[in-house]
OpenMM code with the backbone's topology and positions (N, CA, C; nanometers):
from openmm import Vec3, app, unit

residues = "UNK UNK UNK UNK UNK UNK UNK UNK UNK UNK UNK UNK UNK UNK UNK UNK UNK UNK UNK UNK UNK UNK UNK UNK UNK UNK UNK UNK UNK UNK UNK UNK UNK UNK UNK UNK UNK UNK UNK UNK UNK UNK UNK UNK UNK UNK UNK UNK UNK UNK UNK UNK UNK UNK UNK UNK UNK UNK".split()
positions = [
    Vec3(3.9959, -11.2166, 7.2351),
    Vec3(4.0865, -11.2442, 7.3439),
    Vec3(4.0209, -11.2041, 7.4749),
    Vec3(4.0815, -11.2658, 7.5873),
    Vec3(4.0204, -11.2194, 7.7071),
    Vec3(4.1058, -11.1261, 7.7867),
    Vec3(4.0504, -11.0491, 7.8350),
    Vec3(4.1309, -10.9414, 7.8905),
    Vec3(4.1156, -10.9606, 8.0448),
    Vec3(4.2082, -11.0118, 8.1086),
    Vec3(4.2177, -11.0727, 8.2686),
    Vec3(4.2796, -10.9185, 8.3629),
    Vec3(4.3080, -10.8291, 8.3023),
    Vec3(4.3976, -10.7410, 8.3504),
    Vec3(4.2463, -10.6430, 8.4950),
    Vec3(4.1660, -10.6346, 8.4502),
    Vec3(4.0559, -10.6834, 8.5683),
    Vec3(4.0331, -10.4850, 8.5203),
    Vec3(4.0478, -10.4385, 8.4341),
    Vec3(3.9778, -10.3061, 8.3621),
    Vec3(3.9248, -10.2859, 8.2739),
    Vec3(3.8754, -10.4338, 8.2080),
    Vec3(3.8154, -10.4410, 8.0909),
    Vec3(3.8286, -10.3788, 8.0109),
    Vec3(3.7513, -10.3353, 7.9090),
    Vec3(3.8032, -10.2590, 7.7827),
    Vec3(3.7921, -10.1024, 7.8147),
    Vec3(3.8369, -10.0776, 7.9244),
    Vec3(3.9026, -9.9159, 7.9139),
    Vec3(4.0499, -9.9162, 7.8752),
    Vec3(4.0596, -9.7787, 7.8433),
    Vec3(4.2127, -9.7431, 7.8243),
    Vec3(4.2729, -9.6818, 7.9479),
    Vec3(4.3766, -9.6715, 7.9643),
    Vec3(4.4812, -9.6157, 8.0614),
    Vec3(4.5343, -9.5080, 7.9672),
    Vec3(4.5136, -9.3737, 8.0602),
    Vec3(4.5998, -9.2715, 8.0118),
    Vec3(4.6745, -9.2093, 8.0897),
    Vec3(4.7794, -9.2146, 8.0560),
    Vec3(4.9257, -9.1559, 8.1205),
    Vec3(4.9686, -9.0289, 8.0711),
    Vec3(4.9836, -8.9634, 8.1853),
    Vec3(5.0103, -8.8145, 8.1598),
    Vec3(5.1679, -8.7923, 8.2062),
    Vec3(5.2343, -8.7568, 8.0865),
    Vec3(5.3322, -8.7418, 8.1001),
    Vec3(5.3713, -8.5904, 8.1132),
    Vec3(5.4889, -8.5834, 8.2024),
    Vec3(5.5363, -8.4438, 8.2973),
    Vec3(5.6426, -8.4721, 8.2607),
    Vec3(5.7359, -8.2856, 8.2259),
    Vec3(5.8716, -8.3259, 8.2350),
    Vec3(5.9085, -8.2658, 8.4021),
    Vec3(6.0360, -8.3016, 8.3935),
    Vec3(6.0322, -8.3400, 8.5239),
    Vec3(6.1630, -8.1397, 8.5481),
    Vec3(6.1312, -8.0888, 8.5877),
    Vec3(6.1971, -7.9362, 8.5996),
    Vec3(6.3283, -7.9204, 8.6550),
    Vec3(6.3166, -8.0085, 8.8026),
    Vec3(6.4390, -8.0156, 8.8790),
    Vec3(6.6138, -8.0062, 8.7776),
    Vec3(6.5978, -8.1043, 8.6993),
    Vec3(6.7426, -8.0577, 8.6308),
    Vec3(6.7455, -7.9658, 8.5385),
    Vec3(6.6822, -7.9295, 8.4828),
    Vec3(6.6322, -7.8090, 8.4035),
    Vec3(6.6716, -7.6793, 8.4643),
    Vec3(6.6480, -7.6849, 8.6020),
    Vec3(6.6548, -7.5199, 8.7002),
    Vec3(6.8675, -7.5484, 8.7312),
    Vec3(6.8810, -7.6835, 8.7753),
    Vec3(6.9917, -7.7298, 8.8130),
    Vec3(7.0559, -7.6566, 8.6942),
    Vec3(7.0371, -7.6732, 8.5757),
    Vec3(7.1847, -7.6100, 8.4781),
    Vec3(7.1388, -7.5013, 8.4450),
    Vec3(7.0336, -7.4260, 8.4344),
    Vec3(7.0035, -7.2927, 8.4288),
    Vec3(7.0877, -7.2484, 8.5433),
    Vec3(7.0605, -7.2700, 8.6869),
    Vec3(7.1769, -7.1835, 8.7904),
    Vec3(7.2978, -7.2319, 8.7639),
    Vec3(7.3381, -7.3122, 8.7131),
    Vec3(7.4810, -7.3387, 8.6825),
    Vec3(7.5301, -7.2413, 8.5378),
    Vec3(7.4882, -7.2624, 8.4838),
    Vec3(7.5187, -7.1704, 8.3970),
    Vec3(7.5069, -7.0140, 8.4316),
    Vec3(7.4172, -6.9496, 8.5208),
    Vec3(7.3900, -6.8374, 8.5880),
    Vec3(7.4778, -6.8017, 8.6482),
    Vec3(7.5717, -6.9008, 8.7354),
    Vec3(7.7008, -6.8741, 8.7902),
    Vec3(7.8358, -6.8862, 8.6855),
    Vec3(7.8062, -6.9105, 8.6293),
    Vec3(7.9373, -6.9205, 8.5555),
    Vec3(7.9277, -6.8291, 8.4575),
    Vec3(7.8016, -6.7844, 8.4081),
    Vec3(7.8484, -6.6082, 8.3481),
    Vec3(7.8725, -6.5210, 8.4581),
    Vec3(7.8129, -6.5042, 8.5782),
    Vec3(7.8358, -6.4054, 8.6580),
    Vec3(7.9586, -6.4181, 8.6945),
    Vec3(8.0629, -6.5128, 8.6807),
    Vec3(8.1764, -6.5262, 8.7221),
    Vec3(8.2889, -6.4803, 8.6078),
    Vec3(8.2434, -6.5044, 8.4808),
    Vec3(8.2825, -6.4973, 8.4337),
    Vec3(8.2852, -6.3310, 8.3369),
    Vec3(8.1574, -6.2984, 8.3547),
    Vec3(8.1378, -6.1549, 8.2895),
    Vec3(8.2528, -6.0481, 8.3217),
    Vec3(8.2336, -6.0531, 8.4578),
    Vec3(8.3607, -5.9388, 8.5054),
    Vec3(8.5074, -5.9529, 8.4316),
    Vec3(8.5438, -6.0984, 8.3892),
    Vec3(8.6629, -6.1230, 8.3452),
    Vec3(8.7130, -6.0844, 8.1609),
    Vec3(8.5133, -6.0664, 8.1319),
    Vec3(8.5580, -5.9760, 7.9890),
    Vec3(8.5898, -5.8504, 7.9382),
    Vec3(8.5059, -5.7833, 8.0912),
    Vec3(8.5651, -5.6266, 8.0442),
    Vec3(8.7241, -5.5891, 8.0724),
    Vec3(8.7997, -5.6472, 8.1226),
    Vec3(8.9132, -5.6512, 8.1780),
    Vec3(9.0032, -5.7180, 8.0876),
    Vec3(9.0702, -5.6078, 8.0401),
    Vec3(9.1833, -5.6432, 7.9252),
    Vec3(9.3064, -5.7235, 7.9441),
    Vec3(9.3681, -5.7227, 7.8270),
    Vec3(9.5356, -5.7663, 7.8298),
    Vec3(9.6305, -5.6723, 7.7791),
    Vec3(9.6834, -5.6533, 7.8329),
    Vec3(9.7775, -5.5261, 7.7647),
    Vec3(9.9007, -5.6293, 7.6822),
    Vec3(9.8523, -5.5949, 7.5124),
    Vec3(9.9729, -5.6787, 7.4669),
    Vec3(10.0654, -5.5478, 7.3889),
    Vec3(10.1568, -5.5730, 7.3621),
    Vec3(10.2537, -5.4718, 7.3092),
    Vec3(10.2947, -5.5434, 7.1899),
    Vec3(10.2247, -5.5393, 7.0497),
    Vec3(10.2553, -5.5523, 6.9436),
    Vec3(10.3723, -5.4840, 6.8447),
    Vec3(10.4459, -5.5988, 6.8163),
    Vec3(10.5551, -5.5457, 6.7171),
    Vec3(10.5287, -5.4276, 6.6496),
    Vec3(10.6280, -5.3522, 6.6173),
    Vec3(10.6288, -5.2483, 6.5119),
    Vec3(10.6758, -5.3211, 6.3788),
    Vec3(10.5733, -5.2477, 6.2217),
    Vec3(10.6240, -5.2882, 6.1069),
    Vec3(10.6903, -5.2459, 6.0425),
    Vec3(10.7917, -5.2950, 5.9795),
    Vec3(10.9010, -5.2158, 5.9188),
    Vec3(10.8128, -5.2606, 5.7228),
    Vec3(10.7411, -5.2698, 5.7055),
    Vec3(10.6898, -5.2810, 5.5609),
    Vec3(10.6162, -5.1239, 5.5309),
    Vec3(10.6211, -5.1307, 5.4028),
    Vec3(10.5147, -5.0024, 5.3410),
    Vec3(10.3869, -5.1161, 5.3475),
    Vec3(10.3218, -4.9814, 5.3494),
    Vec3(10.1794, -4.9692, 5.3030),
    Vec3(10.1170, -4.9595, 5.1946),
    Vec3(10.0189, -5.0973, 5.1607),
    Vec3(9.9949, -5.0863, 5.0037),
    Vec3(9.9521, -4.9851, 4.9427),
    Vec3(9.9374, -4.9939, 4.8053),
    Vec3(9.9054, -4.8957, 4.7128),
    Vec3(9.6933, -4.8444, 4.7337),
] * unit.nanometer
topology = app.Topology()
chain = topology.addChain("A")
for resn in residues:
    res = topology.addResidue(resn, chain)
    for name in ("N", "CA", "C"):
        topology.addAtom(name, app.Element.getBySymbol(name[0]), res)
């Protein structure tokens, strides 16, 4: 066959990159949303659970 593409019989090599930008984008998103959220775990609920009127097994 003839090769018209005008590089004759070399190859083309393509170097592929990933690309970081959205990568950093949900790393700080996620960075904010534990820091927002951390404070809200040490901080309890005060629930007031029934008393049981059953015995205790054997």
């Amino acid at each position: 066959m003839v090769n018209n593409s005008g590089q004759g019989s070399s190859k083309r090599r393509y170097m592929s990159e990933i690309n970081v930008t959205p990568l950093v984008d949900v790393v700080i998103v996620l960075l904010i949303i534990f820091m927002v959220a951390a404070p809200m775990m040490t901080k309890g609920l005060d629930v007031k659970l029934p008393e049981t009127t059953a015995k205790s097994l054997p």
